[in-house]
C-alpha positions, -999 to 999 in steps of 0.1 A, spaced: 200 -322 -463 170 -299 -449 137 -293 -467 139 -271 -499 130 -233 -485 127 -214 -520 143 -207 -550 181 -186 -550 178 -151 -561 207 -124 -555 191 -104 -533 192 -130 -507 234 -126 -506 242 -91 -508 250 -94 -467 273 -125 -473 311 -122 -480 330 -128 -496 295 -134 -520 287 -98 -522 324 -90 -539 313 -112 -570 306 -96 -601 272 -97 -616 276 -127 -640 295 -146 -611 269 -139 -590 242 -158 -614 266 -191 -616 268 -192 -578 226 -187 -579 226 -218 -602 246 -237 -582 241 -226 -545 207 -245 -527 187 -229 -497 175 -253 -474 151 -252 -442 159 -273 -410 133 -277 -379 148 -270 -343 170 -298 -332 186 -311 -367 223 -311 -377 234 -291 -407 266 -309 -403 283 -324 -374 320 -323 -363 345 -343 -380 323 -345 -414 342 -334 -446 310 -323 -466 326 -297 -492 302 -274 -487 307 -239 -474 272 -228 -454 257 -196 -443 229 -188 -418 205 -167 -434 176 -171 -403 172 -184 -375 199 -195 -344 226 -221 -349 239 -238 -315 278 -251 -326 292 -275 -302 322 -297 -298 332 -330 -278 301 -320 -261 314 -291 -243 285 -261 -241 270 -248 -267 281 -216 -285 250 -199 -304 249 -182 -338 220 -161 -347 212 -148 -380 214 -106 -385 242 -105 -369 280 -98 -379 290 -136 -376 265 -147 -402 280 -124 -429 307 -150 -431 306 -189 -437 300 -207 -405 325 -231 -392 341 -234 -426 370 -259 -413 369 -293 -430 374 -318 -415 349 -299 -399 354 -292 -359 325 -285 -341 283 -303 -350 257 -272 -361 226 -279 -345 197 -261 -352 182 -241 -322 153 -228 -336 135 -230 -375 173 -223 -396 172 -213 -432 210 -221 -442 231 -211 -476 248 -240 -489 270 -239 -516 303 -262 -530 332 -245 -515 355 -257 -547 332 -238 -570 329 -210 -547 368 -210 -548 369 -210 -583 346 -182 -585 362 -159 -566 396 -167 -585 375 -156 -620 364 -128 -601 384 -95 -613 376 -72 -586 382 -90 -564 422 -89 -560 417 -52 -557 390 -62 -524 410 -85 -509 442 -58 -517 420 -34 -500 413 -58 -468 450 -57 -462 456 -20 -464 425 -20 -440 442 -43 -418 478 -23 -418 461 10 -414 440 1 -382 448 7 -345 493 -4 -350 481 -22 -313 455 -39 -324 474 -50 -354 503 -61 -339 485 -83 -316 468 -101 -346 502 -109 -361 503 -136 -336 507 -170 -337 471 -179 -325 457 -149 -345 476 -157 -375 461 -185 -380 426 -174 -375 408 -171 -410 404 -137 -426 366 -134 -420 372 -143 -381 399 -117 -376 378 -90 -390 353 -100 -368 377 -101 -340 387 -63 -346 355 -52 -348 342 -71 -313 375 -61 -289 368 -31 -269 390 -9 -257 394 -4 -216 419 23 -202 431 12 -169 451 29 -146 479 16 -125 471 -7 -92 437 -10 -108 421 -43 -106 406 -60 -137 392 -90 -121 390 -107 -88 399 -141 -77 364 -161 -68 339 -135 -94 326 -146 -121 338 -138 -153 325 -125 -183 352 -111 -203 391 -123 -218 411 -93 -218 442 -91 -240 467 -64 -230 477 -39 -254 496 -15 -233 513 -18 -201 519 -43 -174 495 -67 -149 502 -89 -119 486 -123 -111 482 -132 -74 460 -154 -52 452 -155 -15 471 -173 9 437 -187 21 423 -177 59 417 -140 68 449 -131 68 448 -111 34 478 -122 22 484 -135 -15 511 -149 -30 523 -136 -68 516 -160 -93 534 -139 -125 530 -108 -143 520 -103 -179 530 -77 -204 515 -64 -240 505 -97 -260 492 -117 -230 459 -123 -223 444 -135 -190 406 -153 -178 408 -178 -207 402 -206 -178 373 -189 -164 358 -186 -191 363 -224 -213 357 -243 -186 326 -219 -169 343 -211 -137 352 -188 -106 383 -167 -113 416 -184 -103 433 -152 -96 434 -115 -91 449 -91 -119 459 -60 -108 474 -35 -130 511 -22 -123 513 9 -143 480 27 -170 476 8 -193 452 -5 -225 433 -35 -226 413 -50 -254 384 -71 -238 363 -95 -259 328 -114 -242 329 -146 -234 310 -156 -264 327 -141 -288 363 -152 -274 349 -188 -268 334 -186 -309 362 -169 -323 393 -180 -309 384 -213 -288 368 -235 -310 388 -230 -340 420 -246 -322 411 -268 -291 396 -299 -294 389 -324 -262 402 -361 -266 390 -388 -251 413 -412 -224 417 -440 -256 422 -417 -278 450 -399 -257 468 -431 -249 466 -438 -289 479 -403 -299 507 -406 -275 517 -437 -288 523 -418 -325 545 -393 -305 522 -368 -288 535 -355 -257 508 -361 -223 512 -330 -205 501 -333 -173 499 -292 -156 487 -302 -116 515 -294 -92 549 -321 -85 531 -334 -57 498 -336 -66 514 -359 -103 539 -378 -79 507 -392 -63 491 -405 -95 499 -400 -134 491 -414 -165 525 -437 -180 549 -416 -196 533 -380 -186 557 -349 -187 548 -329 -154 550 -288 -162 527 -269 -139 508 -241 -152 528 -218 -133 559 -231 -150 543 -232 -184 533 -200 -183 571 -187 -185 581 -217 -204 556 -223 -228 581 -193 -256 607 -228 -254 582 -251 -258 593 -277 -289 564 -266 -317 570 -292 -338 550 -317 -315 513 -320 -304 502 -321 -271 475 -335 -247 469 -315 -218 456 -328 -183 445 -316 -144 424 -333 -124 392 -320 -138 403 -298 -168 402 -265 -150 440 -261 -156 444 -280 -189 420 -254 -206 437 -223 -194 475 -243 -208 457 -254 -236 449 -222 -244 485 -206 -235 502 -233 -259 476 -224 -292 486 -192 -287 520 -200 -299 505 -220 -329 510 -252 -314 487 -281 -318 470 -292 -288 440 -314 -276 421 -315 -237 417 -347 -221 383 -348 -217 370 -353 -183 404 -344 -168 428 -369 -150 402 -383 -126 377 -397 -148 406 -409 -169 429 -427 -141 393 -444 -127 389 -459 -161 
């Protein structure tokens, strides 16, 4: 718990939802009950895995959320992300470190339930939300119908349509190029893009790696695991896409749904009936594996992941995690459960 910061007073939530929906007397039981607390830079609110209760909003400062040690993703107060509740999963999945001096809102999240359930107006609100979400762009809607957007919470997909921007494109444009650096995940509304990479040497040539039509997205590799562009993706007829920054797509959809697992913990999962899924090419798994690995390279999952059985969890491995994150990725998109092994194949198989 941080150092007392002052005493609750209304004022200090009209910003915060779903706070602000709560009538006036509802409002004064949540004052009672809610706390305000001040942490110096460097100390946990909460760190991953901890089941605490407690639903928390930043009110000042910046918040640095981070899981299985994997980069930092900040959070800075005044802006639309701390309107809502921050990292509200339980058990919960990433730490929340401060960066700088934080003041955080911390209230029970059963008694904040119950509040809003006593709270009249607020069917009509959350009726309202709904009719909000049917009415807005049909494309944008239909891509958060989903699996991986389905199962984002409320506050995050509102977020989420207010963050994508839209980008004509024209056919045989190209979106990104294989070797930049890359900034943006792009999700494709209308029309169709190509995948290719170079043959290597000057030649110029490139060989087709797939194309990808309305509901795909493309760069999520680039972007989790902080790297070069794999590919070029060209566009084969105009098109729309919705692009969101890496920050935003690595806070809003990446660190709700993939987690990174350890080598022990992997071996230990599989043994309770997760399947290892190893993505590196036939030849380069024929030369070492981990026991009872399934080999699907990326390029096959890509086109296989619609038949993939949901009902299982998953563990995806490379060499180095490039791959894994881009599959991993690809299979929470269809709402399945899946991990990273952490360190990738060759830190695991030297162990």
């Amino acid at each position: 718990m941080g150092l007392a910061e002052k005493s609750l007073e209304a004022a200090d939530l009209t910003g915060l939802s779903p706070i602000n929906t709560l009538e006036p007397k509802l409002l004064e039981e949540l004052v009672e009950h809610a706390t305000i607390d001040r942490y110096p830079p460097g100390r946990h609110i909460f760190r991953e895995r901890d089941i605490d209760n407690r639903t928390v909003f930043l009110l000042s400062g910046q918040l640095a959320l981070m899981a299985n040690g994997q980069p930092a993703v900040t959070v800075k107060s005044d802006t639309s992300e701390a309107c809502y509740p921050i990292a509200q999963h339980q058990p919960r999945l990433v730490s929340a470190l401060a960066r700088t001096s934080v003041t955080v809102l911390s209230v029970d999240t059963g008694f904040l339930s119950q509040l809003i359930r006593r709270n009249a107006p607020v069917a009509s609100a959350d009726s309202n939300n709904e009719v909000h979400e049917e009415e807005s762009d049909p494309r944008i809607n239909s891509l958060l119908k989903r699996p991986l957007f389905e199962h984002l919470p409320y506050a995050h997909r509102q977020v989420l349509m207010r963050r994508m921007v839209e980008v004509p494109v024209a056919a045989g444009e190209v979106v990104i190029r294989e070797g930049e650096e890359s900034e943006n995940y792009y999700l494709i509304a209308e029309g169709c893009c190509r995948l290719s990479r170079s043959v290597g040497g000057d030649s110029g040539q490139e060989i087709i790696m797939g194309d990808l039509d309305p509901g795909h997205g493309f760069d999520e590799g680039a972007l989790i695991e902080n790297e070069p562009n794999e590919w070029t993706v060209t566009m084969l007829e105009d098109g729309l896409l919705l692009k969101l920054s890496k920050g935003e797509f690595l806070t809003l959809l990446v660190r709700p749904f993939i987690k990174w697992v350890g080598c022990d913990e992997a071996l230990l999962r599989q043994t309770d009936g997760a399947v290892l899924l190893d993505v590196r090419t036939p030849a380069a798994f024929q030369r070492n594996n981990l026991p009872g690995s399934l080999n699907m390279p990326l390029i096959v999952l890509r086109r296989a992941v619609t038949i993939i059985d949901r009902t299982r969890s998953y563990i995806v491995c490379c060499d180095v995690g490039r791959r894994s994150a881009t599959a991993a990725f690809l299979l929470a998109q269809r709402g399945i459960d899946t991990a990273i092994l952490e360190g990738g194949l060759r830190k695991s198989l030297r162990k």
